[in-house]
N, CA, C and O atoms as a GROMACS GRO file, in nm:
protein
  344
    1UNK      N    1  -1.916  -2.026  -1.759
    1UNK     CA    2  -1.784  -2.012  -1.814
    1UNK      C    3  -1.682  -2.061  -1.712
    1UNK      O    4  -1.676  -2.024  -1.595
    2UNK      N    5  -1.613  -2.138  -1.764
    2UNK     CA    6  -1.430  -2.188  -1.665
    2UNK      C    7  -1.362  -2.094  -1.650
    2UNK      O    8  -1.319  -2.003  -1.721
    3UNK      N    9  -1.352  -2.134  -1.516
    3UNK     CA   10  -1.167  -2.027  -1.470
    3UNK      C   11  -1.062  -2.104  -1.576
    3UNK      O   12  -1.042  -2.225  -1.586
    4UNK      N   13  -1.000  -1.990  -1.654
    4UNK     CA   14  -0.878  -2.079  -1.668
    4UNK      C   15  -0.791  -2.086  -1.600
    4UNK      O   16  -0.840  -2.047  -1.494
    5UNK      N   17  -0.675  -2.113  -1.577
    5UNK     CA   18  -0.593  -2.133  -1.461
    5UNK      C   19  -0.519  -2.050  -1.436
    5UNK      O   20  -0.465  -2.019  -1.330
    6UNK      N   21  -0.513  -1.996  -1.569
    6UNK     CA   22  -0.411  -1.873  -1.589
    6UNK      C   23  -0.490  -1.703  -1.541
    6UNK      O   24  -0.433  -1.595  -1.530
    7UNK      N   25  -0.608  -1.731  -1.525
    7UNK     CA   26  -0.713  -1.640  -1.515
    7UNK      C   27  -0.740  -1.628  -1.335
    7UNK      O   28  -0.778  -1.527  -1.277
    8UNK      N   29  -0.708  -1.764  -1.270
    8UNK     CA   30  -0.679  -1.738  -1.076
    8UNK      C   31  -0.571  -1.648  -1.053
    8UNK      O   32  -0.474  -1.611  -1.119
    9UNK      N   33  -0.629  -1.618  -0.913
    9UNK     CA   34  -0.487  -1.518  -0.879
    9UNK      C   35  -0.488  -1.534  -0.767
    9UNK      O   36  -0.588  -1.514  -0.699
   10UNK      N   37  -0.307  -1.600  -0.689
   10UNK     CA   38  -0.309  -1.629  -0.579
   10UNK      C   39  -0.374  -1.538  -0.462
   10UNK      O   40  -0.384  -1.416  -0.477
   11UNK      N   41  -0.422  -1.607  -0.338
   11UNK     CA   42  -0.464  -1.532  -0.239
   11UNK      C   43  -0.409  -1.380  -0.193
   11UNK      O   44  -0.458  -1.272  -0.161
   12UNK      N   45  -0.281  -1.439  -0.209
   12UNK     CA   46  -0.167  -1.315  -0.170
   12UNK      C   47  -0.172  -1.209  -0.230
   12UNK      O   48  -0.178  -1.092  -0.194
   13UNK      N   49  -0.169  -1.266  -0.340
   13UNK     CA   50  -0.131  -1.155  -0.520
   13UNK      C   51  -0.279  -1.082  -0.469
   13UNK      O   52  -0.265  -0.962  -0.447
   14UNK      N   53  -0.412  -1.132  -0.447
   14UNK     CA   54  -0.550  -1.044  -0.436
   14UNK      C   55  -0.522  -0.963  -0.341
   14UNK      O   56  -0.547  -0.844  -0.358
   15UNK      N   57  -0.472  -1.002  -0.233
   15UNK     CA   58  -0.499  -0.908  -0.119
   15UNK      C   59  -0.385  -0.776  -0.169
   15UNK      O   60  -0.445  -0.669  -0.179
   16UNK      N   61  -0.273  -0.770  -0.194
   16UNK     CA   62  -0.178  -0.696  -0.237
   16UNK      C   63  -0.278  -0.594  -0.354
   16UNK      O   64  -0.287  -0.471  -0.347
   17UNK      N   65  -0.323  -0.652  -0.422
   17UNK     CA   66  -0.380  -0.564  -0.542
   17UNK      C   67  -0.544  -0.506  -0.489
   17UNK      O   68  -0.592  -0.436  -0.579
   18UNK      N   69  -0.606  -0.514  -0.410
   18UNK     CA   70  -0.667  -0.498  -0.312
   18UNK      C   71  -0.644  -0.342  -0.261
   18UNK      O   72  -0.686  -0.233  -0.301
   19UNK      N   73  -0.557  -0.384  -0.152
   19UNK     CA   74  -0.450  -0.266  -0.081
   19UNK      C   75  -0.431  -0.179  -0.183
   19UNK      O   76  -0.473  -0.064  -0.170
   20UNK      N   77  -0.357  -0.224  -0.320
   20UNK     CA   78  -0.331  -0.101  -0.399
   20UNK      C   79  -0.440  -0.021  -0.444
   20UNK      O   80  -0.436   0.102  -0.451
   21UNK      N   81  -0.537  -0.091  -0.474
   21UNK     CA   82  -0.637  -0.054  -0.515
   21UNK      C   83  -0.710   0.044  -0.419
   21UNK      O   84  -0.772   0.139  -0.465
   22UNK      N   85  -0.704   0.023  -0.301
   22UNK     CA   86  -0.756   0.088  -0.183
   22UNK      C   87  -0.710   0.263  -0.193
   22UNK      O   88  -0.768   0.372  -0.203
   23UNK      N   89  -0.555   0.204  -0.180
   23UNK     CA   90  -0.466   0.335  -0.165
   23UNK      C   91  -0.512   0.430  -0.310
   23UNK      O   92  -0.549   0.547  -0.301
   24UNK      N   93  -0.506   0.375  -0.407
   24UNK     CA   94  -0.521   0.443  -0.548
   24UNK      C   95  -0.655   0.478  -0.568
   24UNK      O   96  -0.687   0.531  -0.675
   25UNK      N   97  -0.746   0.452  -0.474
   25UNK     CA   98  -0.886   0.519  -0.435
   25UNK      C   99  -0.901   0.665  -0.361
   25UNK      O  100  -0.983   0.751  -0.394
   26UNK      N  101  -0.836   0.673  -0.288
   26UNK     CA  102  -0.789   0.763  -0.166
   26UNK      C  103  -0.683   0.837  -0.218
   26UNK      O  104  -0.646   0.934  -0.151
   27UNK      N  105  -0.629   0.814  -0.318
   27UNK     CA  106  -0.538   0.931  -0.388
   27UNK      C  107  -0.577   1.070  -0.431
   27UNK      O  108  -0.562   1.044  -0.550
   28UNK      N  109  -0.604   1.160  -0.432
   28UNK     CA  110  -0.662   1.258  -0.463
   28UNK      C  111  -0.549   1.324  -0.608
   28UNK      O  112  -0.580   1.406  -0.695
   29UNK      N  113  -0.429   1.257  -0.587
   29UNK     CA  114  -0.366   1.334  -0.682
   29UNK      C  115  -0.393   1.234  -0.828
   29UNK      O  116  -0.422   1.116  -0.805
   30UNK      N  117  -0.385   1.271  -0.957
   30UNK     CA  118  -0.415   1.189  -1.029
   30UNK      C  119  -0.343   1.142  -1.104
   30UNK      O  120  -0.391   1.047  -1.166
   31UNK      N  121  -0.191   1.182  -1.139
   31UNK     CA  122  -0.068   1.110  -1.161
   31UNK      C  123  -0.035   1.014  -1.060
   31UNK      O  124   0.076   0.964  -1.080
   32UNK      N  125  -0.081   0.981  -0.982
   32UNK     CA  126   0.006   0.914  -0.842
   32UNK      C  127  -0.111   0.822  -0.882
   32UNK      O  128  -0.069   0.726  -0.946
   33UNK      N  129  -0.267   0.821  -0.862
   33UNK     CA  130  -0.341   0.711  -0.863
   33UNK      C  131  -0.330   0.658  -0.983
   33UNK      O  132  -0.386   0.548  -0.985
   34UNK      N  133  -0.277   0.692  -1.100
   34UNK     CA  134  -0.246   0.623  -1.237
   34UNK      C  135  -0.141   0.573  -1.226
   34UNK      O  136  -0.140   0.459  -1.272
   35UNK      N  137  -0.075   0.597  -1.198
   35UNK     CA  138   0.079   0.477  -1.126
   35UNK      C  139   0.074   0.404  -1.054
   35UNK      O  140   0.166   0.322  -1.062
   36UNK      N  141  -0.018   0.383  -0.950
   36UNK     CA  142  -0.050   0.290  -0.867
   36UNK      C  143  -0.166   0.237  -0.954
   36UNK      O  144  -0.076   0.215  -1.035
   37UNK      N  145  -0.263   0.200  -1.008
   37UNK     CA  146  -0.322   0.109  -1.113
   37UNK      C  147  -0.199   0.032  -1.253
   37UNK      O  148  -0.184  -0.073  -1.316
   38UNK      N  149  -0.133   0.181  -1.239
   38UNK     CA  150  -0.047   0.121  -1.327
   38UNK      C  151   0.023  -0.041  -1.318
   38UNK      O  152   0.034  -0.129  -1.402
   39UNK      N  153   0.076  -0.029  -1.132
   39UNK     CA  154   0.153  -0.063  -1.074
   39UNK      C  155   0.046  -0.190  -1.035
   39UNK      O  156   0.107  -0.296  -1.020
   40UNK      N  157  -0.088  -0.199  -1.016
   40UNK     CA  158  -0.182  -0.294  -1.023
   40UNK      C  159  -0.161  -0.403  -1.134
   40UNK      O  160  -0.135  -0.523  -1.129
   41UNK      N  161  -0.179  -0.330  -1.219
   41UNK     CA  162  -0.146  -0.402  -1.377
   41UNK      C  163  -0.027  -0.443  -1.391
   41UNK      O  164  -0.041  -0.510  -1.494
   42UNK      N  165   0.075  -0.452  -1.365
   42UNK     CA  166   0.222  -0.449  -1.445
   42UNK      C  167   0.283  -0.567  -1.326
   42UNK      O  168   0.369  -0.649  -1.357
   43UNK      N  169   0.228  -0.559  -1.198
   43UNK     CA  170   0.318  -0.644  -1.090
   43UNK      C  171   0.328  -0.737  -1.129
   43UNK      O  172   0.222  -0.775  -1.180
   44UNK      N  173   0.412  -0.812  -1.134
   44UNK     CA  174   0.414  -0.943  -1.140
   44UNK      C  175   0.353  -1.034  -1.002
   44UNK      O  176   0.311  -0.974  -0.904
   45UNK      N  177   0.352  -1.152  -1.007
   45UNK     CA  178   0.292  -1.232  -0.916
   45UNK      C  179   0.415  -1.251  -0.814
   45UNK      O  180   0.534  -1.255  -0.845
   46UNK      N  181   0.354  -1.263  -0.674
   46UNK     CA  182   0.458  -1.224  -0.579
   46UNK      C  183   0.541  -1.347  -0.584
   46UNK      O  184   0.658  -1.337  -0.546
   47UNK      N  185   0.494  -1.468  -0.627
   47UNK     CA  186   0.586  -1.622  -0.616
   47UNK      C  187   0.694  -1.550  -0.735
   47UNK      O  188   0.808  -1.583  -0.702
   48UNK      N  189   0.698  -1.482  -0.834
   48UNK     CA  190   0.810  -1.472  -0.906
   48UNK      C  191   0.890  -1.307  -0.896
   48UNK      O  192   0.946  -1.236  -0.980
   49UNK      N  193   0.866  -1.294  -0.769
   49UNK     CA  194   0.951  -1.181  -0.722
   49UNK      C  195   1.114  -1.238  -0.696
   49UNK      O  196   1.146  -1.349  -0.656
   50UNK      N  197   1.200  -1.128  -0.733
   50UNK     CA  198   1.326  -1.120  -0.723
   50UNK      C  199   1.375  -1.116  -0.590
   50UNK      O  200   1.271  -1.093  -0.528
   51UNK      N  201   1.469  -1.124  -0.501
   51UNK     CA  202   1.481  -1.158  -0.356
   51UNK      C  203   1.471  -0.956  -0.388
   51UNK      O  204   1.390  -0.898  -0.316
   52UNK      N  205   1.542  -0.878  -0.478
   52UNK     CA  206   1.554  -0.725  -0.408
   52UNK      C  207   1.424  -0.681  -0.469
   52UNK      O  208   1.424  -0.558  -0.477
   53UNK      N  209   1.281  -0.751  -0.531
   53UNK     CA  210   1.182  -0.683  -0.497
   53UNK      C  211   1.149  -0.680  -0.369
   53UNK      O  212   1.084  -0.581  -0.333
   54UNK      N  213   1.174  -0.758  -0.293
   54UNK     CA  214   1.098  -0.836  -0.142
   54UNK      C  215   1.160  -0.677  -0.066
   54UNK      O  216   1.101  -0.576  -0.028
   55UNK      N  217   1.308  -0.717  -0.068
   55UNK     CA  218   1.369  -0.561   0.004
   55UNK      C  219   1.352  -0.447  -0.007
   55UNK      O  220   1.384  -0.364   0.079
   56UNK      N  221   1.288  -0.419  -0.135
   56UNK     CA  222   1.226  -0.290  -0.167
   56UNK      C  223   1.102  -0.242  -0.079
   56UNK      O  224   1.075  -0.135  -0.023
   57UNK      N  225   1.039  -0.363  -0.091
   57UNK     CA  226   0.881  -0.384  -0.056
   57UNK      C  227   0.849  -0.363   0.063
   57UNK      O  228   0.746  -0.305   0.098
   58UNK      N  229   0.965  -0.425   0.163
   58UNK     CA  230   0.989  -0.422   0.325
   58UNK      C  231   1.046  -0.318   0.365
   58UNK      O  232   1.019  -0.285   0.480
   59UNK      N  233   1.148  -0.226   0.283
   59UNK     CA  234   1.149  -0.086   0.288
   59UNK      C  235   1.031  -0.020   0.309
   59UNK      O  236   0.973  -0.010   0.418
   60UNK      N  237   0.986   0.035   0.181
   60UNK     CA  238   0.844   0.079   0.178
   60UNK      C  239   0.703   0.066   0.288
   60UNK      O  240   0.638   0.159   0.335
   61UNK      N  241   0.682  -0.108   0.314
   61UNK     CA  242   0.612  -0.105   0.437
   61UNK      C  243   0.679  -0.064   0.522
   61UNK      O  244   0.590  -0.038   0.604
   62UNK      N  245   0.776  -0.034   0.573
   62UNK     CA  246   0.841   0.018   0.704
   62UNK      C  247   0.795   0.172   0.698
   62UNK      O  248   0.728   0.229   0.784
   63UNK      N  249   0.837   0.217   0.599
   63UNK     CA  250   0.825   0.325   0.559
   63UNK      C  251   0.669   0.426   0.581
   63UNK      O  252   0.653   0.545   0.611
   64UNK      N  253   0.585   0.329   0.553
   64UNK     CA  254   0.439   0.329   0.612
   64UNK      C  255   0.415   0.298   0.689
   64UNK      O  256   0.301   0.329   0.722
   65UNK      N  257   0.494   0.211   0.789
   65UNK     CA  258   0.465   0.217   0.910
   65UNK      C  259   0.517   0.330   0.966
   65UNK      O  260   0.478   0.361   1.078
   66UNK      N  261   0.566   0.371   0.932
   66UNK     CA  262   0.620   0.484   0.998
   66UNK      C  263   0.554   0.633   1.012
   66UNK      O  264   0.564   0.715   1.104
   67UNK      N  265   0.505   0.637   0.928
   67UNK     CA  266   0.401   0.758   0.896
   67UNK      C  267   0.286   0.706   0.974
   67UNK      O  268   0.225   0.785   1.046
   68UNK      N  269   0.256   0.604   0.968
   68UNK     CA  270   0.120   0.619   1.046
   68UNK      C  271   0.167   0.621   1.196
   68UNK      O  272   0.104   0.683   1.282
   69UNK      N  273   0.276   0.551   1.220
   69UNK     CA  274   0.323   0.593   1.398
   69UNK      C  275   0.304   0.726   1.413
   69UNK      O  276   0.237   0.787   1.496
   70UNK      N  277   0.396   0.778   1.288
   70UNK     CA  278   0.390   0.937   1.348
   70UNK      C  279   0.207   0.972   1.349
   70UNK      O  280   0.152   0.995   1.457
   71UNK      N  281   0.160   0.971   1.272
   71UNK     CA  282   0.001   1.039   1.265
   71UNK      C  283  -0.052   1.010   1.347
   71UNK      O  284  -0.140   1.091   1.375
   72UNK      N  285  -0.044   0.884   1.443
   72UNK     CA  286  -0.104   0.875   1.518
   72UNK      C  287  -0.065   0.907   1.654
   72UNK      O  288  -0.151   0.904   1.741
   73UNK      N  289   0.099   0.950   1.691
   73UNK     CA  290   0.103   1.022   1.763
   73UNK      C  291   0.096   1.181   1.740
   73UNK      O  292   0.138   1.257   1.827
   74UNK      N  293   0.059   1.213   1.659
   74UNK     CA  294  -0.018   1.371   1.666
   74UNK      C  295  -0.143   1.354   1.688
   74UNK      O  296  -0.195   1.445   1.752
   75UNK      N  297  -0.213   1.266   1.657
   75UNK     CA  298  -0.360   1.272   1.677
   75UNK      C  299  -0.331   1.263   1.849
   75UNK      O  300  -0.436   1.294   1.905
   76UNK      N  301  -0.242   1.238   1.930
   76UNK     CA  302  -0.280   1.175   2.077
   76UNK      C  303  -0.218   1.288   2.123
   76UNK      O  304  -0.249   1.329   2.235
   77UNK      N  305  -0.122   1.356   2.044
   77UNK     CA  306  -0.071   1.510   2.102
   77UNK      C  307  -0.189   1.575   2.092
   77UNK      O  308  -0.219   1.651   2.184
   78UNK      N  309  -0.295   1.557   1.958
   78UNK     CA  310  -0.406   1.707   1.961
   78UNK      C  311  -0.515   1.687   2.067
   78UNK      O  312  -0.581   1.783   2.108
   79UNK      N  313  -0.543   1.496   2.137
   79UNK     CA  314  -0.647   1.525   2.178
   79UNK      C  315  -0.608   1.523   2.355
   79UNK      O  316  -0.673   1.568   2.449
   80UNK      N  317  -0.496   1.463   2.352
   80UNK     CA  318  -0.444   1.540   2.478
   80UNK      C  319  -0.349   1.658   2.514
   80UNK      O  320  -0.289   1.661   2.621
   81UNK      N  321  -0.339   1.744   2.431
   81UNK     CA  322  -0.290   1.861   2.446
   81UNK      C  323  -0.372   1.947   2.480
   81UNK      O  324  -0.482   1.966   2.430
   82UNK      N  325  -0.302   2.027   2.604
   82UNK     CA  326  -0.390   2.113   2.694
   82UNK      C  327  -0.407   2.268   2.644
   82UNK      O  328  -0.440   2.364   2.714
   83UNK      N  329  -0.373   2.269   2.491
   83UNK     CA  330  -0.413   2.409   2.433
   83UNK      C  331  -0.299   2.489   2.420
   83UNK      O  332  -0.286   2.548   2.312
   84UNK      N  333  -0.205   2.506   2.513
   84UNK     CA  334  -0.085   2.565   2.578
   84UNK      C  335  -0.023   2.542   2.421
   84UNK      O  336  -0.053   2.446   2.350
   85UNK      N  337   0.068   2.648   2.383
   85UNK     CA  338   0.155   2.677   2.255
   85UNK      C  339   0.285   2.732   2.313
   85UNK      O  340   0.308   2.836   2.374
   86UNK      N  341   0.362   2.632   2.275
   86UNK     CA  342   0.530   2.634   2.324
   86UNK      C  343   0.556   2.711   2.247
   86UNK      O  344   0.672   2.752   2.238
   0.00000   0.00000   0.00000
């Protein structure tokens, strides 16, 4: 059977739906992982994003970056913390 053309999906667009897919694996809540499949399904392709999807988007990753800075400096507080409770 042929790819149709309309049936490829840019490199980008996979890896993005990928990631979501990842995260919406690891969801434990099950309204939240149905919105993120949702959100699988419904995206549009990133070449026809609006300039304030992009800003949204770069919000959000910041936003996750940020949480994992923090998590990972608690993980380096728990395994070098000397027990002691301020």
């Amino acid at each position: 059977m042929a790819v149709d053309s309309l049936d490829a999906v840019d490199p980008t667009d996979a890896v993005l739906q990928d990631l979501l897919a990842q995260i919406a694996e690891n969801t434990p809540d099950k309204d939240r992982r149905e919105k993120i499949i949702d959100l699988i399904l419904t995206l549009p392709p990133i070449a026809q994003w609006l300039p304030k999807l992009f800003d949204e988007w770069r919000k959000t990753c910041d936003y996750i970056l940020g949480l994992r800075r923090e998590h990972e400096l608690r993980q380096l507080k728990r395994m070098f913390d000397d027990g002691d409770t301020e």
